[in-house]
N, C-alpha and C positions, 0 to 999 in steps of 0.2 A: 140686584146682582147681575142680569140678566143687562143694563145697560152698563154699568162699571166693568163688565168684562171686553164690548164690545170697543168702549173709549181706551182702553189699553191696550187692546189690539190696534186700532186704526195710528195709535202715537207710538206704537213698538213700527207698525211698517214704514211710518214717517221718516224713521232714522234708520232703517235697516239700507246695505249697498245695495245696488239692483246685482241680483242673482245669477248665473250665467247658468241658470233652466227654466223650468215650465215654472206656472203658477201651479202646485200642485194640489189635485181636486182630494177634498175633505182633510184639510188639513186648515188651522187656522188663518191662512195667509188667503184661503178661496173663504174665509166664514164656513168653513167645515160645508161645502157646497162641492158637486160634483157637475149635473147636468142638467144645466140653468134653460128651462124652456120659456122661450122669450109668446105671450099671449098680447095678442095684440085685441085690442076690444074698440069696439065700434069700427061699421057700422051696425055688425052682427054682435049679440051678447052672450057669453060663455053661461051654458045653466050644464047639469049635472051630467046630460049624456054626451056633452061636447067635452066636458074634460074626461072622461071613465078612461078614454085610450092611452092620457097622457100620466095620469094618476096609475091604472095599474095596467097591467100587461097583461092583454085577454090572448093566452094563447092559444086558442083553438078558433080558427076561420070559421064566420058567422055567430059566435057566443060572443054575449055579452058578461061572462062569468069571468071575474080577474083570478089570475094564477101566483100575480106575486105583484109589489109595489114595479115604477115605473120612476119616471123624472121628477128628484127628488126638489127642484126648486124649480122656482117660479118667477118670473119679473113682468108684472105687468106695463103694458107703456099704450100709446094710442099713438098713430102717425097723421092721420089727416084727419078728415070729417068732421070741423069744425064746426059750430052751427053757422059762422060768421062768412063760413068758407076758406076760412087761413088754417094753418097745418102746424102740426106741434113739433115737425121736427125740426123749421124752419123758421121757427119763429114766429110766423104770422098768425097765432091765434091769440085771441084777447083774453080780459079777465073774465068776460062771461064763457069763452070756450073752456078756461081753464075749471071754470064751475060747474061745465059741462061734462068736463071728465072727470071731476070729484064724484061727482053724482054719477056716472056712469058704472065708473071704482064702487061705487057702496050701493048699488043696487039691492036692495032687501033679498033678489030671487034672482044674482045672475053674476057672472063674474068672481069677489072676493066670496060672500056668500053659497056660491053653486060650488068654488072650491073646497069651502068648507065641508059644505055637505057631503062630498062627494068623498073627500079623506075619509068622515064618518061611516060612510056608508062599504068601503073599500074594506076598511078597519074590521069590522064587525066580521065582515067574509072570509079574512083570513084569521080572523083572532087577533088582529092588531092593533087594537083601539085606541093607544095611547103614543100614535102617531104623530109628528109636529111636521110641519111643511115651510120652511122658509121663502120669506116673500120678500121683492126689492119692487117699490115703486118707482115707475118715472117722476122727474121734475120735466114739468115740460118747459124747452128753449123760448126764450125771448129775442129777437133779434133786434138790434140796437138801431135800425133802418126804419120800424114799425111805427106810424106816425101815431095811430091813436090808439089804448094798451086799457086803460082804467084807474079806476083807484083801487086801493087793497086797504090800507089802512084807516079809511073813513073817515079822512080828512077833508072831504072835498074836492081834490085835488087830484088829478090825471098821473098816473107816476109816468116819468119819461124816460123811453127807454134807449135814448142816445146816451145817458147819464146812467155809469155803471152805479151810482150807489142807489138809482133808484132801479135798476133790473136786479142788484141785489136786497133791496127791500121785496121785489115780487115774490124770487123763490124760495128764500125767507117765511113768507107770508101762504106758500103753497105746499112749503113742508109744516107747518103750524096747522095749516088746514086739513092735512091727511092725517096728524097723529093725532089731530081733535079726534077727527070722525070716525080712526081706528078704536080710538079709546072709548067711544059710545057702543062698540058692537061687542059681541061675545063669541068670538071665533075661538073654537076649542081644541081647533086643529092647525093654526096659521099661527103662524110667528113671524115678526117683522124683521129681517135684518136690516135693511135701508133703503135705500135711495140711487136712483139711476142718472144721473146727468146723461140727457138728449141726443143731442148734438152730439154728430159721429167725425168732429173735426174741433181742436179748441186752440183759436186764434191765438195769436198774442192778444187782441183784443180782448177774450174771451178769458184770458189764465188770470188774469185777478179775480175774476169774478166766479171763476170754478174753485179760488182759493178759497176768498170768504163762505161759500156753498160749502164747501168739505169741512171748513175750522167750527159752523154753524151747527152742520147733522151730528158730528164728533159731539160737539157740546151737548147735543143730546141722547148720546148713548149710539148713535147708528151710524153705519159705514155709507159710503159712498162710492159709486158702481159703475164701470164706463166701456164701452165695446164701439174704439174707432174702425173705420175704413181702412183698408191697408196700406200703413203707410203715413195715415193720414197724423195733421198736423198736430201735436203734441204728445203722440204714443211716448217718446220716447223718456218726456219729464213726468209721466204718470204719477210717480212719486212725488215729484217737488208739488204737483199741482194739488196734491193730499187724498189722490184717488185709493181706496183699500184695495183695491184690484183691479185689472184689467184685461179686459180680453179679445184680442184682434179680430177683424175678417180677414180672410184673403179674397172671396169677394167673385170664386171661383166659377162659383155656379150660375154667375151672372156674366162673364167674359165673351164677348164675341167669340164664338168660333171658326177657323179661317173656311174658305172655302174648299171641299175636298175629304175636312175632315169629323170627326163624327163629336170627341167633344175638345175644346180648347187646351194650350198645355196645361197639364197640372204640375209643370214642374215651380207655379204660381203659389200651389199648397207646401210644397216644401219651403216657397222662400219663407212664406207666410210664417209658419213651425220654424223656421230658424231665426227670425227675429223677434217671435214670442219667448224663446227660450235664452235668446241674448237679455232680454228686455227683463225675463221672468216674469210674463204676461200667458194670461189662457188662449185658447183657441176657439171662433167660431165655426159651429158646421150649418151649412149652409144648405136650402131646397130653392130651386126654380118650382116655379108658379105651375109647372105641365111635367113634374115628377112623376103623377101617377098615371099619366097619358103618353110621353112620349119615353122609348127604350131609351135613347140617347140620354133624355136627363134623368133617367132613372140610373144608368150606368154615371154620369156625374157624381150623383148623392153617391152609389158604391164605389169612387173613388176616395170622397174623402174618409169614408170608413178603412178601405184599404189602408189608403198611406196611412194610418196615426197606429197602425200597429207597430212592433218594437223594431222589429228589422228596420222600418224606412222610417216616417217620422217620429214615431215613438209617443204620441200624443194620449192615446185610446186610453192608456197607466198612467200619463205624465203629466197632465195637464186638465184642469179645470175647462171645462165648457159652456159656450152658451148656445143656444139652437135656432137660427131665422126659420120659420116657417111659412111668412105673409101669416095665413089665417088658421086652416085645417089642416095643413097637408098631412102630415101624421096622423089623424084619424081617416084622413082619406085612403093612405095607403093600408091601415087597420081594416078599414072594413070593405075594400078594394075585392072583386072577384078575378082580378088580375094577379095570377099568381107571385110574377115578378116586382109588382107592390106589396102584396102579402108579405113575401120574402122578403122588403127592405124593411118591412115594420119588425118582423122576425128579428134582422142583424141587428137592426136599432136597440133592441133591447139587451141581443148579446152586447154590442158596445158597450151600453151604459154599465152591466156586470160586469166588463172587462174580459169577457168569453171570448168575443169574436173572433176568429178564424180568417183571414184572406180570402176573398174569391178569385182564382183566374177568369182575367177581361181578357189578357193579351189570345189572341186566334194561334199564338206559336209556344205560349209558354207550355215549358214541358219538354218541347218540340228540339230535337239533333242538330244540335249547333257545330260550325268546325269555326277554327281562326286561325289562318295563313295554313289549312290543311287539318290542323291540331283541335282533336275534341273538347268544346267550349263548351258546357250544359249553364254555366253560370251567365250565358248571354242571355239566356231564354228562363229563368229561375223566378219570372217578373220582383226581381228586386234590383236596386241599382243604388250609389251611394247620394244618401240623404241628409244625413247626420258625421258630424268628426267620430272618427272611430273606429269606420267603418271602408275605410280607404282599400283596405286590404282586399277587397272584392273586384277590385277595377284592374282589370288586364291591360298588360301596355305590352306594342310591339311598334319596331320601325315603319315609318311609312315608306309606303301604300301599305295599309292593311285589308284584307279582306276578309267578310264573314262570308259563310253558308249555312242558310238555314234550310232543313226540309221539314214543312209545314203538316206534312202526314196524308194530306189528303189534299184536296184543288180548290181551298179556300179562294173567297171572293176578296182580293187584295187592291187597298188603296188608300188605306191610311197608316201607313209606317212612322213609328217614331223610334231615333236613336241617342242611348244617353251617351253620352263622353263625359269625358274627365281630364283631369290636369291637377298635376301633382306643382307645388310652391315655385319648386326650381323650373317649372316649365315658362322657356318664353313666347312658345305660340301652342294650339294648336288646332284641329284639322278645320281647314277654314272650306271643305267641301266633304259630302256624304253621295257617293251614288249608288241608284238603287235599279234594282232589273230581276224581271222575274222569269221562270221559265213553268212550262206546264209537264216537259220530262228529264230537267233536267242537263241539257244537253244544247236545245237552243234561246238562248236566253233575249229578252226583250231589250232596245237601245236604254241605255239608261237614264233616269231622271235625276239631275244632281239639283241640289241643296246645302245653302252653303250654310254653315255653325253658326249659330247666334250669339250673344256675347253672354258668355257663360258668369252664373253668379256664384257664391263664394259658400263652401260647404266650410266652416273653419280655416285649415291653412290652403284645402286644395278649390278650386273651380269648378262646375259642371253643370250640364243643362241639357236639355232635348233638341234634337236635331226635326224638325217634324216635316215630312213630305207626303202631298197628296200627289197618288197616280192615279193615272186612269183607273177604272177597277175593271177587274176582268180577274177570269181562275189563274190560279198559280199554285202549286206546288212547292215551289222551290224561291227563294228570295236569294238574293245575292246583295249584301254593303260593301260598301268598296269605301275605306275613310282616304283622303288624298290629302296629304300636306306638303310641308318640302322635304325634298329628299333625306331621306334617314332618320327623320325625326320623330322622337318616341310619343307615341298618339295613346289615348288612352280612351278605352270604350267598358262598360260594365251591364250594357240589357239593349237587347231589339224588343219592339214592341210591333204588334199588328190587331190594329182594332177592326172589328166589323165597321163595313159598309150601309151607309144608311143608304134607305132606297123608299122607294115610293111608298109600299104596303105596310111600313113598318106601325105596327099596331093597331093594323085595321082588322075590325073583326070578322068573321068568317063562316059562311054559311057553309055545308060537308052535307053531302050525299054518298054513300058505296062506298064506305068505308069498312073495313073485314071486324073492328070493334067501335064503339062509341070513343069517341073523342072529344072532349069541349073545347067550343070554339078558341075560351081563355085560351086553353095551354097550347092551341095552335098556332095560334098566333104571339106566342110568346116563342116556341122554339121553330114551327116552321118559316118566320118570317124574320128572325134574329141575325141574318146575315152570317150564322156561325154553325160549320157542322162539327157534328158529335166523332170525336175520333173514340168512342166506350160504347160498350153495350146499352146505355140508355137510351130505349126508346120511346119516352114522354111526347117528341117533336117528331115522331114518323108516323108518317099515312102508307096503309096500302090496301090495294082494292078489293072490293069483294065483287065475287062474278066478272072480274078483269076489267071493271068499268069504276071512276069514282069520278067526283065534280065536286071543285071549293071556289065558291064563291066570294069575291073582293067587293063588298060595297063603298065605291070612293067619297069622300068627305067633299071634292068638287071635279070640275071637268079638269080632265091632267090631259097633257098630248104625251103620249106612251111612244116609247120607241122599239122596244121589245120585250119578249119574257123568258126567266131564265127558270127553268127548276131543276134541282139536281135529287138524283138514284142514286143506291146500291142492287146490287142485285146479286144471286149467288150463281155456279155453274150449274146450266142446266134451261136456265131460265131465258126466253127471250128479251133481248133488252126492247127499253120500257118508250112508249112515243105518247106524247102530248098535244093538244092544239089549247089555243086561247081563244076566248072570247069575247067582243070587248062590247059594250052598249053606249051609246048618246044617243039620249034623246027619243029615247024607244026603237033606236036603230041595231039591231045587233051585224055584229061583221065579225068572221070566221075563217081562224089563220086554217094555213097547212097543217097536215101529221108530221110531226117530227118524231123520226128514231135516233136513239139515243146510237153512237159508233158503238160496236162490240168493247168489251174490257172488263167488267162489274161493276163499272162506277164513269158518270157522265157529269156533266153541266150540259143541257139540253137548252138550246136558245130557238126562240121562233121570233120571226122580224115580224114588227106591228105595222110596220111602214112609218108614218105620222099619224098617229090614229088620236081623238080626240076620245075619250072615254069616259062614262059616270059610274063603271064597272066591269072587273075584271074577272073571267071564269077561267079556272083551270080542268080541262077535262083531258082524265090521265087514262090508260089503257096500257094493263100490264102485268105481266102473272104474280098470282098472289105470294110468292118468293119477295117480289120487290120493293125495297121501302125508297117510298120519297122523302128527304130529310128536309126540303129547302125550297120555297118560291120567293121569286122576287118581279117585281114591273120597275122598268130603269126608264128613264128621260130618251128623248131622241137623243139620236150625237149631236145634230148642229140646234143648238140651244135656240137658234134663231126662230125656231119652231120648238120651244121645249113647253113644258108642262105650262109657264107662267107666263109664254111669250104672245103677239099679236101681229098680226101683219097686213097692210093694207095693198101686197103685190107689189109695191114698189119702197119701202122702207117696214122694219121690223125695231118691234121693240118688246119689254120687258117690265112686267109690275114686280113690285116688292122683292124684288132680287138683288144679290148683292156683286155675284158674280155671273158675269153670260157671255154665250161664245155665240160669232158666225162662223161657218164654213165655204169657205167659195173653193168650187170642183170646175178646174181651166179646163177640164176634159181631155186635157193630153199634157206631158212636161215639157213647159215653158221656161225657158231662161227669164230671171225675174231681177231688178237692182234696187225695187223698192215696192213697199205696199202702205196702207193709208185707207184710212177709213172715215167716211163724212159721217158726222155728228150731229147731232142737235141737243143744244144745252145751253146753261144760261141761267137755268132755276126758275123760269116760267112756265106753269103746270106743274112744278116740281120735275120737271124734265132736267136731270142732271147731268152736264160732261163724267164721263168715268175719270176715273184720279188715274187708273195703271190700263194701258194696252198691252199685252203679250201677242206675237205673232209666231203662229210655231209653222212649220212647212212638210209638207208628206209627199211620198210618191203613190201611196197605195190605200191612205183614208186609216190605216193601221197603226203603223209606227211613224211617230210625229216626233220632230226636232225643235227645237226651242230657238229660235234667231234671235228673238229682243224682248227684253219686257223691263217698260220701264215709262215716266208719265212723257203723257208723248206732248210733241211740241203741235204748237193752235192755229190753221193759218184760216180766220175767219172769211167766211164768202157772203152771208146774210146777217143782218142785226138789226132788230127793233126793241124799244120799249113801251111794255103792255101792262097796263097799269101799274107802272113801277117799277116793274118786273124785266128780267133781261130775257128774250127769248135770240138766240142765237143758230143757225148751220157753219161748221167748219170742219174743215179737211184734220185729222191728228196723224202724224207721225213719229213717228218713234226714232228718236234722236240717238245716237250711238258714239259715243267721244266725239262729239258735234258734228256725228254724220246723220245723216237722212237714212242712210241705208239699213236693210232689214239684215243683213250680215257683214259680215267682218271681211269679208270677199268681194270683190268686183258685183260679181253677178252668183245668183243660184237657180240650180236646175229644180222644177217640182212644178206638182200636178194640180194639190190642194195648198189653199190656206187657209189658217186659224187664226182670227180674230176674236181674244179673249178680253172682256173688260173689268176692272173690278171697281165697286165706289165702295166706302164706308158712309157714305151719306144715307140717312133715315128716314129722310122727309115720306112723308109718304101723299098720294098713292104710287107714284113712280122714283124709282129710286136709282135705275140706269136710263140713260137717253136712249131714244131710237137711233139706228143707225144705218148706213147705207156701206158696204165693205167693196175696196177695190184692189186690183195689182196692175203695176206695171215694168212695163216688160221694154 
C-alpha cells in the first residue's frame, strides 16, 4: 500500500503545471513533510544524544527532558570523507567509498539506528509511541570526469563513468543497495520516503541521467528529492527532470558581506522565496559554521526566520523546508550557555509550530519617522514589500524626497539600509540615496551617498536595498534624502539600521563591583550587542557598587585598539559617570585618562588608546549607584594602516586577511592638491595582492571626509620580477576619472588629510591586501 501510494504521487506531480506558490509543507506534494533536517554523517557518527535536540525539543536550558517532538524528517547524505579521499558531492568518491557510506548508513549503534532508538525513547516520554519519522537517503554524485569508479555489478568490469548508461547502472545499483539493507533491519520508527539526488546543479549533461534515477526509485514505490544552489542550473525543469519536490538555497548565510556592514543584503532571501513560489519549490534555511559564536551570524540565521513570516516572505506557513546545518549546529545552540543561541534554538522550534513572532534587528524600528515633513511610522514598521499583494505599503512622493528619523536615543550608526520600490509604469527610479546623521538634530553630518542597485522583480513591481556603510559614530537622528530626476515619483517602504560590529563582540567577560550578580553570558550578549535599550529592560546594565566596578575583555589575539567607547544613563541628581581603560600586551598594562561623561543623563563616553596593541581590555567605571551602564565597545584605529590586522616595517605598511583597509596621510596644514597615488606591491607573489578598487576621500579636520574617487585604479609599474613563477611587482595606482588622473572633478582641491581606501575580494590567504606606500601631490 504504502509504495502504490508513493508511485501515484510521484506520476500525479509528473503532469501537474508548475504552481505559482510554495511547495507546501505536509501536504502530498512535500510527501506530507514539513522540516526536513538535512544530518550529514561522517567524519563524526550520529548516536542517540546527538539526535535528542533534533528529535524532540528540550525546553528548559540544561535539561535533557523533551517537552514535545521536534524536526519531523530527516535526509541523510555524507559530503566528503571519502576513504579514498574523493567527495560524494562531486563525484570523486568510488565504489568502495560508496560502500563506505552504506556501511556508515547502517551502523548497528549510530546514525539510521541511534534515530531509531532515539524516536523510541522520545515516544515513551511523551506517550507517543507509535511515532513514524520520514527518511530520504542520498544517492551519492558520480562525475563523468572520474577516471577509475568500480564494478557494481560483478561482472568484472570497471563501469565507466564518462558513459551515462554506465553512471546510470552505478546509482541503480546504489539505490538496490540501500533498500536491500533497509530491508534486513527492523526500525519501528523510520519510514523510507526516498531518495536525495547530490548534486546541487544538474547539467544538461546530467538531466538524462536524473531522468532515468527518478523513472527507476518511481518504479519502486519512492520519490526522489533535490535542494539546488540558488539559481542553480535545472531548478527550473524540476519537474520535467521527475523530481517529487524541490527545495532552493538562497545561500544567504554564506554571502560575503561588504565592508562596513554587519551581515549581507537579505534582500537575496526574498529573491530566493519568490522564485520558490514561481517555481512551486521549498525553501532552504540555512546556518554558518560560527552561529553559535559570532552575534552577527547569529542575527543571519534570525533573519531568515524573520522574513518567512506572512507579512514579508510568507514562507514559515507556506512552504516546505529543508535545514543546512554542516554538522551540530542546532544542538550547539540547544545546549549553548549563550543566551542568544538558547533563544535561536527557542525560535527554531516556534518556527517549526508556525508560532514564531518577528524579532526587531532594525536599531530604529518602532522609531518616529517623518517623509517630506509627514508622519511615516510604516518606514520604520521593519517590514517592506516582499511579496505581490502587498504593494500597498510603499509610499511614493516626487523627487527629492526626504525621510527623518529620530532613532530615540544616540545609537552607534553605520550600517543603514533603504528599501525602494517601483511600481510597472515606472520608468526610472532613484538612482542615489543620501544619508547624514546628527547627534541633536540640528547639525547634521556631510552626507554619504549610494547609488540604487538594480532592483528585482516583486511580480509586476521592482524593489531592492539601497545599503550604505558610514563611518559609525552616535547619532540620534538619521536623515535619507532619495534623489532622482526632477519630479519623479520615487517610491520607498522601510529604513533599516543594524548594530555595528566592533571588536568585543562576544567576548566573554570577567565583572567585579557590580551592585547584583550578573553572568558574564548575558553581558556579553546585551552589553556588547552594539544596541541600546530604548524599555525598561535591564538584563544588559551594569552598575556599580561602592562607586567602583571593573569588566574585563579577554581578547582572542593581539588587536591595535584605537579607542573605547561606553555609554550611561543616569538620573537628576546624580553625578555623571567617568571611566578609564586598560589595556595589557605582553604583560604590559597601560592606563588611559578619567573621562567624564558632559552633563545631560545620558553620554557616549570615548577615551583615545592612541594605537595601543593589546591582549586585553579593562573597563573601570566610577559612578553613583543611580547610573546604569548599558554599552561597551573597543573600535580599530582610524588610519587602518595601523589597524588591529595591520604590520609595518616604518617605511611601508600592510595588511593580513583583510578585505578592506585604509591609509591616512595628515599634510599637517591644507594644501592645494591635483592628484594622489599610491605605490603598491602586488603581483600575487607571497599572496601579496594589487587591491581591485582605491577610494580617495579628502578632510580638513580628520572628521568629516569627502568622497573624490573610487574606482580601479590605473597601474603604472616601476619594479617587476619573477619568483618562482610567480609575479612579484611595485607600482604607482591612480585612480582614473573620465580618463582623468585627477582626484576631483576640479582643477585642484584644498585639504589637510587623505584617505586611501583599498578593497580586494581576493581570498588567497595569508595576505589578501598588498603593502602599500600612500602619497599626494600638490
Amino acid at each position: 500500500m504504502h509504495r502504490l501510494a508513493l508511485l501515484m504521487l510521484a506520476t500525479g506531480l509528473l503532469t501537474m503545471p508548475c504552481a505559482a506558490d510554495y511547495c507546501a509543507p505536509e501536504t502530498d506534494a512535500s510527501g506530507g513533510m514539513r522540516d526536513i533536517m538535512l544530518a550529514y554523517i561522517g567524519p563524526g557518527r550520529w548516536d542517540v544524544d546527538s539526535f535528542l535536540p533534533y528529535v524532540a525539543y528540550l525546553g528548559t536550558p540544561g535539561s535533557e527532558e523533551p517537552d514535545d517532538w521536534f524536526f519531523d524528517s530527516f535526509l541523510f547524505c555524507m559530503f566528503s570523507g571519502a576513504p579514498s579521499g574523493g567527495a560524494y558531492y562531486n563525484g570523486t568518491a568510488n565504489r568502495a567509498d560508496w560502500g563506505y557510506y552504506l556501511d556508515l548508513l547502517f551502523d548497528p549503534e549510530h546514525n539510521l539506528a541511534a534515530m531509531d532508538a532515539v524516536v523510541e525513547q522520545v515516544g515513551k516520554q511523551l506517550g507517543d509511541t507509535q511515532r513514524t519519522c520520514p527518511i530520504i537517503l542520498m544517492i551519492p554524485y558520480l562525475t563523468p570526469t572520474l577516471e577509475e569508479f568500480g564494478d557494481v555489478d560483478g561482472d568484472g568490469v570497471d563501469e565507466a563513468p564518462h558513459e551515462d548508461a554506465d553512471r546510470a547502472k552505478a546509482f541503480r545499483w546504489v539505490v538496490d543497495a540501500m533498500l536491500e539493507r533497509w530491508s534486513q533491519q527492523e526500525y519501528a520508527h523510520l519510514r523510507l520516503w526516498g531518495f536525495y539526488w547530490m548534486h546541487e546543479g544538474v547539467s544538461k549533461r546530467d538531466a538524462d541521467v536524473v531522468r532515468a534515477i527518478a523513472e527507476y526509485v518511481h518504479e519502486k514505490g519512492y520519490g526522489l528529492h533535490w535542494i539546488p544552489w540558488f539559481s542553480a542550473p535545472g531548478f527550473t525543469e524540476c519537474r520535467d527532470l521527475g523530481l517529487d519536490f524541490t527545495i532552493m538555497q538562497p545561500n544567504f548565510a554564506f554571502m560575503r558581506t561588504p565592508p562596513g556592514l554587519l551581515v549581507p543584503d537579505h534582500g537575496r532571501l526574498t529573491r530566493n522565496a519568490l522564485l520558490a513560489r514561481e517555481h512551486g519549490l521549498g525553501v532552504e534555511m540555512e546556518m554558518n559554521m560560527r552561529v553559535a559564536l559570532d552575534l552577527g551570524q547569529a542575527m543571519n540565521l534570525q533573519l531568515y526566520l524573520n522574513h518567512s513570516v506572512d507579512e514579508l516572505d510568507g514562507t514559515m506557513n507556506g512552504a516546505v523546508r529543508a535545514w543546512y546545518q554542516a554538522y551540530d549546529l542546532v544542538a550547539q545552540l540547544c545546549r549553548s550557555e549563550n543566551p542568544v543561541s538558547r533563544r535561536l534554538y527557542d525560535d527554531l522550534y516556534r518556527f517549526h509550530k508556525g508560532t514564531y513572532e518577528r524579532r526587531a534587528l532594525s536599531l530604529c524600528e518602532g522609531a518616529s519617522a517623518m517623509l517630506n515633513g509627514r508622519p511615516a511610522p510604516e518606514l520604520t514598521d521593519g517590514l517592506w514589500l516582499a511579496q505581490p499583494g502587498h504593494e500597498a505599503r510603499v509610499l511614493s512622493a516626487p523627487s527629492p524626497v526626504r525621510i527623518d528619523v529620530d532613532l530615540g536615543t544616540q545609537q552607534i550608526v553605520g550600517d543603514v539600509r533603504v528599501h525602494i520600490a517601483a511600481g510597472p509604469d515606472a520608468t526610472a527610479v532613484s538612482p542615489a540615496v543620501r544619508l547624514s546623521t546628527s547627534v541633536d538634530g540640528k547639525a547634521y553630518s556631510a552626507p554619504a551617498e549610494s547609488s540604487a542597485p538594480v532592483l528585482g522583480p516583486v511580480g509586476d513591481w521592482s524593489a531592492g536595498f539601497v545599503l550604505t556603510a558610514l563611518p559609525p559614530k552616535p547619532a540620534r537622528y538619521l536623515r535619507v534624502e532619495l534623489v532622482g530626476p526632477p519630479g519623479e515619483a520615487l517610491g520607498v517602504d522601510e529604513v533599516l539600521v543594524y548594530p555595528v560590529q566592533q571588536l568585543l563582540w562576544g567576548t566573554p567577560c570577567h565583572i567585579n563591583g557590580v551592585t547584583t550578580p550578573v553572568e558574564a553570558s548575558l553581558v556579553q550578549l546585551r552589553l556588547t550587542d552594539g544596541r541600546l535599550m530604548l524599555t525598561d529592560d535591564t538584563d544588559g546594565v551594569v552598575t556599580t557598587a561602592g562607586g567602583r566596578a571593573a569588566l574585563n575583555f579577554e581578547l582572542e589575539e593581539t588587536l591595535y585598539l584605537g579607542s573605547a567607547l561606553a555609554h550611561a544613563r543616569w538620573p537628576a541628581g546624580c553625578k555623571p559617570p567617568s571611566y578609564r581603560a586598560l589595556t595589557t600586551h605582553d604583560g604590559e598594562t597601560r592606563t588611559s585618562e578619567w573621562v567624564t561623561a558632559p552633563a545631560g543623563g545620558e553620554a557616549w563616553i570615548e577615551v583615545s588608546l592612541g594605537t595601543t596593541p593589546a591582549d586585553s581590555v579593562q573597563f573601570e567605571l566610577a559612578s553613583d549607584p543611580g547610573v546604569q551602564w548599558d554599552e561597551l565597545q573597543v573600535v580599530r584605529s582610524r588610519n587602518l594602516a595601523f589597524g588591529e590586522k595591520g604590520f609595518s616595517d616604518g617605511e611601508t605598511v600592510g595588511w593580513v586577511s583583510e578585505t578592506q583597509v585604509a591609509a591616512i596621510v595628515d599634510l599637517g596644514e591644507m594644501r592645494t592638491l591635483d592628484a594622489a597615488q599610491a605605490h603598491v606591491q602586488g603581483g600575487g607573489y607571497a599572496w601579496v595582492n594589487y587591491p581591485e578598487t582605491i577610494e580617495t576621500w579628502s578632510s580638513a579636520d580628520g572628521v568629516e571626509w569627502r568622497l573624490l574617487s573610487a574606482a580601479a585604479p590605473a597601474k603604472t609599474v616601476t619594479f617587476t620580477e619573477t619568483v618562482g613563477g610567480e609575479l612579484q611587482e611595485l607600482a604607482w595606482l591612480r585612480q582614473a576619472r573620465d580618463g582623468s588622473c585627477s582626484v576631483s572633478s576640479r582643477p585642484s582641491l584644498a585639504a589637510r588629510m587623505l584617505r586611501h581606501r583599498a578593497t580586494t575580494t581576493c581570498f588567497r590567504s595569508p595576505r589578501q591586501v598588498s603593502s602599500t606606500r600612500t602619497g599626494a601631490r600638490s
